[in-house]
TIVO-2410 file (N, C-alpha, C; in nm, 3 decimals):
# residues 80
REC num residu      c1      c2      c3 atome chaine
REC   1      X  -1.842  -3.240   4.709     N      A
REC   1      X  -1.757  -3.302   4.610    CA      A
REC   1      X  -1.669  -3.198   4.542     C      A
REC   2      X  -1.737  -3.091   4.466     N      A
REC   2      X  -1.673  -2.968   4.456    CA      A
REC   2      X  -1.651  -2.869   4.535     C      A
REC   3      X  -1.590  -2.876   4.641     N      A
REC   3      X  -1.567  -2.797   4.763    CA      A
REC   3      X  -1.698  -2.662   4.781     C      A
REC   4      X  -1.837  -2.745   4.748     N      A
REC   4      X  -1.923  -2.636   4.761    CA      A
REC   4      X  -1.973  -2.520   4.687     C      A
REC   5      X  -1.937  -2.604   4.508     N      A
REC   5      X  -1.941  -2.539   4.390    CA      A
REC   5      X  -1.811  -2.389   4.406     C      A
REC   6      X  -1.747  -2.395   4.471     N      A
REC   6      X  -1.657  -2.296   4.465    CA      A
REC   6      X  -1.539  -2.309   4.334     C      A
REC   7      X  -1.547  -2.436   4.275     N      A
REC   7      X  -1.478  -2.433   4.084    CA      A
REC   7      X  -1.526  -2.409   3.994     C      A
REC   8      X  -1.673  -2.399   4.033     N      A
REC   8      X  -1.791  -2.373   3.890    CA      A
REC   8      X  -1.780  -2.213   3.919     C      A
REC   9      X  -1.756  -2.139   4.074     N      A
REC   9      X  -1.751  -1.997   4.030    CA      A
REC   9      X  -1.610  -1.938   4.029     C      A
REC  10      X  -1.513  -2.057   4.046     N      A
REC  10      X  -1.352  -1.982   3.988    CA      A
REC  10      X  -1.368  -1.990   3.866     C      A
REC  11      X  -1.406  -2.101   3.772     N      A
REC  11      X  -1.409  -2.113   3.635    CA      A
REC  11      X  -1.500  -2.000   3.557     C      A
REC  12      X  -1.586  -1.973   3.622     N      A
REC  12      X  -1.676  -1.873   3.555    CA      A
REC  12      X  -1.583  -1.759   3.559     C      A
REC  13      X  -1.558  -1.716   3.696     N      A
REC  13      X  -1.450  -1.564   3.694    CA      A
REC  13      X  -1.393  -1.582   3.589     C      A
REC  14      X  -1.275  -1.671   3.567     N      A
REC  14      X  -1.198  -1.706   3.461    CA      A
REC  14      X  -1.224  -1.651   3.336     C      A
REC  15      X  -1.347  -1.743   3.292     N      A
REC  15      X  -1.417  -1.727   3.186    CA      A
REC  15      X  -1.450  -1.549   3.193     C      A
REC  16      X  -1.485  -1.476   3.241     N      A
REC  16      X  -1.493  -1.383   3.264    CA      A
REC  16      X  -1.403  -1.239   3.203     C      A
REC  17      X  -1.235  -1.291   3.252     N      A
REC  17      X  -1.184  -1.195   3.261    CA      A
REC  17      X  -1.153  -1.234   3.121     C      A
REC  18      X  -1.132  -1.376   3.097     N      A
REC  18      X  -1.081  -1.396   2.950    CA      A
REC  18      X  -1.157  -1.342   2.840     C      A
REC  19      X  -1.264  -1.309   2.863     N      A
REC  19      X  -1.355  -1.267   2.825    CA      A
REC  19      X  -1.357  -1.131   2.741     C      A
REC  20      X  -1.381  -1.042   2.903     N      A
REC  20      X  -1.372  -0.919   2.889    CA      A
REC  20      X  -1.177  -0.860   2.798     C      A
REC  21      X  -1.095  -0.957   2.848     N      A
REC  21      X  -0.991  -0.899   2.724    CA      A
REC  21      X  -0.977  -0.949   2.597     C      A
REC  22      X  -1.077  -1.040   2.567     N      A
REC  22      X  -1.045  -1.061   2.437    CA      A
REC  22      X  -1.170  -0.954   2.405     C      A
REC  23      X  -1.245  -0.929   2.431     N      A
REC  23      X  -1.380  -0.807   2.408    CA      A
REC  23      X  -1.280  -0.668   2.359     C      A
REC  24      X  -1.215  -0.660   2.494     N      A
REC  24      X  -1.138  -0.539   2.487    CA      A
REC  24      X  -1.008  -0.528   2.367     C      A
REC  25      X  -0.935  -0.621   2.353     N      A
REC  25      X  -0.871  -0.643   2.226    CA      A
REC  25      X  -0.961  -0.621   2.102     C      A
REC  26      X  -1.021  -0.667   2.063     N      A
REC  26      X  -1.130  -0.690   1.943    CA      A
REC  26      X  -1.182  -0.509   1.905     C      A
REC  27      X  -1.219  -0.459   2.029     N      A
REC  27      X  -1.236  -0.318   1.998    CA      A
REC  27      X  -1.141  -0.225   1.955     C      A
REC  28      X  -1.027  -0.211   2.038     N      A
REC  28      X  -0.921  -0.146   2.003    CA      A
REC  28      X  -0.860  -0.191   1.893     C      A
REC  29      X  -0.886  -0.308   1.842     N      A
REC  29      X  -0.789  -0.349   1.724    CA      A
REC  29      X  -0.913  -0.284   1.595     C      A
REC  30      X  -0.992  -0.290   1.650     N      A
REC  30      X  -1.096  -0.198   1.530    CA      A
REC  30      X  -1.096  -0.085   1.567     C      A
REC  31      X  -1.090  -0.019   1.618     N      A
REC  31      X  -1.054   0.109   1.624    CA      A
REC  31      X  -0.926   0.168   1.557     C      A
REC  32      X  -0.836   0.133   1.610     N      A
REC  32      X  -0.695   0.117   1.527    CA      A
REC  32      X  -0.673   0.088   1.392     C      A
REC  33      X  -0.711  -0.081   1.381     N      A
REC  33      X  -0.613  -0.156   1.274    CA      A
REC  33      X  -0.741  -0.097   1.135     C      A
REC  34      X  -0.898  -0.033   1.155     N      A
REC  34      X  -0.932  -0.012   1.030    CA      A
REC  34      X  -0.886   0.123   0.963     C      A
REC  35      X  -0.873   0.228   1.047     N      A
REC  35      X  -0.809   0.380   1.021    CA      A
REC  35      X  -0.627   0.343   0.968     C      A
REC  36      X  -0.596   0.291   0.995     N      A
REC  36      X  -0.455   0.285   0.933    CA      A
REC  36      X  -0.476   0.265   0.805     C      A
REC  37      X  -0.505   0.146   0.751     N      A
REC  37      X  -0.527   0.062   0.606    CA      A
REC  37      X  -0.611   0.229   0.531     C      A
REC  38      X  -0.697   0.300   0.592     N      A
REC  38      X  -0.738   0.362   0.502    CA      A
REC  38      X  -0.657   0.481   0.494     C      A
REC  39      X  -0.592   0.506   0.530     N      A
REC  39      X  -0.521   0.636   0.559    CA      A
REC  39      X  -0.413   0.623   0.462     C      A
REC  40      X  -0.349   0.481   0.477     N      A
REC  40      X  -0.235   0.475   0.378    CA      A
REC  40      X  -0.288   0.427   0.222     C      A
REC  41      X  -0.407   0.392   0.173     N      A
REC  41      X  -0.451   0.378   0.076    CA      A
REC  41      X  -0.515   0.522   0.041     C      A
REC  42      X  -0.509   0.614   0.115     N      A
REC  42      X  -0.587   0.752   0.087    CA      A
REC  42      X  -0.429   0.846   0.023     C      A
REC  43      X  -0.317   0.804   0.094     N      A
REC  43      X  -0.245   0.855  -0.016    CA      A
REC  43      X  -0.131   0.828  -0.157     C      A
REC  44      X  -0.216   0.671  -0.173     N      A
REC  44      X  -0.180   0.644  -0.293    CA      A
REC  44      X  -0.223   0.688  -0.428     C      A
REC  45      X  -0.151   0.739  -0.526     N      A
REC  45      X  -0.233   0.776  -0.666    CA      A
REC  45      X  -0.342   0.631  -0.693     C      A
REC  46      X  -0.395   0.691  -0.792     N      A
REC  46      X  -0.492   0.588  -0.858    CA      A
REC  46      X  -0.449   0.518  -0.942     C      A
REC  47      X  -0.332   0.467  -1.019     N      A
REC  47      X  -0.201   0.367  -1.078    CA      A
REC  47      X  -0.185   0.322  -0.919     C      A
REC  48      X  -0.093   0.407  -0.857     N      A
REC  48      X  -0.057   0.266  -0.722    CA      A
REC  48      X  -0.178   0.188  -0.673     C      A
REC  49      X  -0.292   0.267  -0.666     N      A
REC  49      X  -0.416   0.146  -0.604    CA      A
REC  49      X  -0.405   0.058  -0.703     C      A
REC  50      X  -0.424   0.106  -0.801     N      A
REC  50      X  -0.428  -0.010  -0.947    CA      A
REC  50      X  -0.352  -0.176  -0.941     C      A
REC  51      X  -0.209  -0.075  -0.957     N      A
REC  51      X  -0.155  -0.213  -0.895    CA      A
REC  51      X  -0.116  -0.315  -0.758     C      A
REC  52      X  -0.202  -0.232  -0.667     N      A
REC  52      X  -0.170  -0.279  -0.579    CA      A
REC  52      X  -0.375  -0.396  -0.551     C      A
REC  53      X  -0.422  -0.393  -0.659     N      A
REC  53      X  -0.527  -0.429  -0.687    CA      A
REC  53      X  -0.518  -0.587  -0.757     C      A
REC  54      X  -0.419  -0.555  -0.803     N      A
REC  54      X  -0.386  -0.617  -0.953    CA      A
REC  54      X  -0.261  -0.761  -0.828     C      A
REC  55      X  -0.166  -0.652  -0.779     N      A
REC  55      X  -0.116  -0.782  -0.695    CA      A
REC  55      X  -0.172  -0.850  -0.559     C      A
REC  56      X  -0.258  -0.814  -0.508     N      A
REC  56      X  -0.435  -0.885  -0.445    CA      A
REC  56      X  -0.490  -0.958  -0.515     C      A
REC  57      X  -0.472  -0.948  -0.680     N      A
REC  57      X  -0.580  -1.053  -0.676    CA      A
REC  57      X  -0.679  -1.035  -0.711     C      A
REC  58      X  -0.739  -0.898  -0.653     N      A
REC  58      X  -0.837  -0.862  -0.669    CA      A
REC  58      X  -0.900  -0.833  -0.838     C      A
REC  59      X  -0.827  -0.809  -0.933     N      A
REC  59      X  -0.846  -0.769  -1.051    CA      A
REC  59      X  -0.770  -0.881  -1.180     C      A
REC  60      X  -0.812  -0.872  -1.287     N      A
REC  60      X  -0.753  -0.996  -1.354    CA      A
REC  60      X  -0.616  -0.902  -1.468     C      A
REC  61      X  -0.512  -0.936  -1.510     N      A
REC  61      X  -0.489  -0.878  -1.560    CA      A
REC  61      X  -0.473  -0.795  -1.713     C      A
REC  62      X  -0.626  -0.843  -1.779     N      A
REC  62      X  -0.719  -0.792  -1.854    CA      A
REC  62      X  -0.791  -0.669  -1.778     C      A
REC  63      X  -0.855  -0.670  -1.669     N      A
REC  63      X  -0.881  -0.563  -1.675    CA      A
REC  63      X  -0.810  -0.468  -1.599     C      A
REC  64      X  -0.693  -0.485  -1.557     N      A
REC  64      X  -0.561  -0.389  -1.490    CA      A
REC  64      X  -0.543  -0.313  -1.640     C      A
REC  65      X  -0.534  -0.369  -1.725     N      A
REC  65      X  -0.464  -0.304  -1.859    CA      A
REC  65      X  -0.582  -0.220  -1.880     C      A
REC  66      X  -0.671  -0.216  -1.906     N      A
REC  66      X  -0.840  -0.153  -1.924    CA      A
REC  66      X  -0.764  -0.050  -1.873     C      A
REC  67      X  -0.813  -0.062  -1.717     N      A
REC  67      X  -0.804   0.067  -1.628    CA      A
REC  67      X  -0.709   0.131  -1.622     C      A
REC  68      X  -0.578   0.080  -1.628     N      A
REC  68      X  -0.464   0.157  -1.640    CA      A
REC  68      X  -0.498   0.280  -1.798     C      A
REC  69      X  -0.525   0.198  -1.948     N      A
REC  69      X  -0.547   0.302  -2.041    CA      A
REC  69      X  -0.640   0.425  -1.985     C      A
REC  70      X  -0.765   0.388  -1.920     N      A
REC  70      X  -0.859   0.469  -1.880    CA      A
REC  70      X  -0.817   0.559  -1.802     C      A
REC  71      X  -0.736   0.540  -1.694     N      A
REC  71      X  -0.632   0.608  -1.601    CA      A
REC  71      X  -0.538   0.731  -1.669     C      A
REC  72      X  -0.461   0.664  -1.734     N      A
REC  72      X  -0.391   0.721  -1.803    CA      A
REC  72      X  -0.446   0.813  -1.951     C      A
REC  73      X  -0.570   0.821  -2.041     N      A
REC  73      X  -0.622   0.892  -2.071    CA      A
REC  73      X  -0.683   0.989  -2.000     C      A
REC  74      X  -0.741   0.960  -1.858     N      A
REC  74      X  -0.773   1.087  -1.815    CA      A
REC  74      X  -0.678   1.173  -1.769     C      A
REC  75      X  -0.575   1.106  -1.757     N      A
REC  75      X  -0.456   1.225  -1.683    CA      A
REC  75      X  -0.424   1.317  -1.847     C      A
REC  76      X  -0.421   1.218  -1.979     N      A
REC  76      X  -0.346   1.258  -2.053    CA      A
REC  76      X  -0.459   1.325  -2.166     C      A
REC  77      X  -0.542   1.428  -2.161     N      A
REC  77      X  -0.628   1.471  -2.256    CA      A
REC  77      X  -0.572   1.486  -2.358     C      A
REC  78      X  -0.665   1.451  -2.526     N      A
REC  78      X  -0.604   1.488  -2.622    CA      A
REC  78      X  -0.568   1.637  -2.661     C      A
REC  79      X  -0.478   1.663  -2.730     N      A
REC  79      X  -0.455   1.793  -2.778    CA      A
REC  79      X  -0.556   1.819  -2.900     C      A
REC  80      X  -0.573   1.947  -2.920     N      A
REC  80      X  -0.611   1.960  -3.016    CA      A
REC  80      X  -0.552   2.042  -3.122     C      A
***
């Protein structure tokens, strides 16, 4: 009926190669795509992470203002 199961083992190959390149994509894109993101966040000051924190989302902007004073006192010691 199926010419002697010979579609159940084209479909498997199939399955196979589709397989092995989405495997192979998935690695290289982690290999790659996580070293970039840190590389270019490694040479931002600590204000640009800030706001680039702040426009993520990630932070509310109550405590952007916090950290920014805290930021900015440590760069700026008092005189005496």
């Amino acid at each position: 009926m199926w010419n002697d199961g010979m579609f159940a083992g084209g479909a498997m190959m199939w399955f196979f190669w589709i397989g092995l390149a989405v495997l192979l994509w998935l690695v290289l894109k982690g290999v790659t795509g996580s070293g970039e993101r840190v590389d270019e966040d490694a040479r931002l000051s600590p204000l640009e992470l800030l706001d680039k924190r702040l426009a993520r989302g990630e932070i509310s902007p109550e405590e952007y203002q916090r950290l920014r004073r805290t930021l900015l006192e440590q760069n700026d010691p008092p005189s005496s």
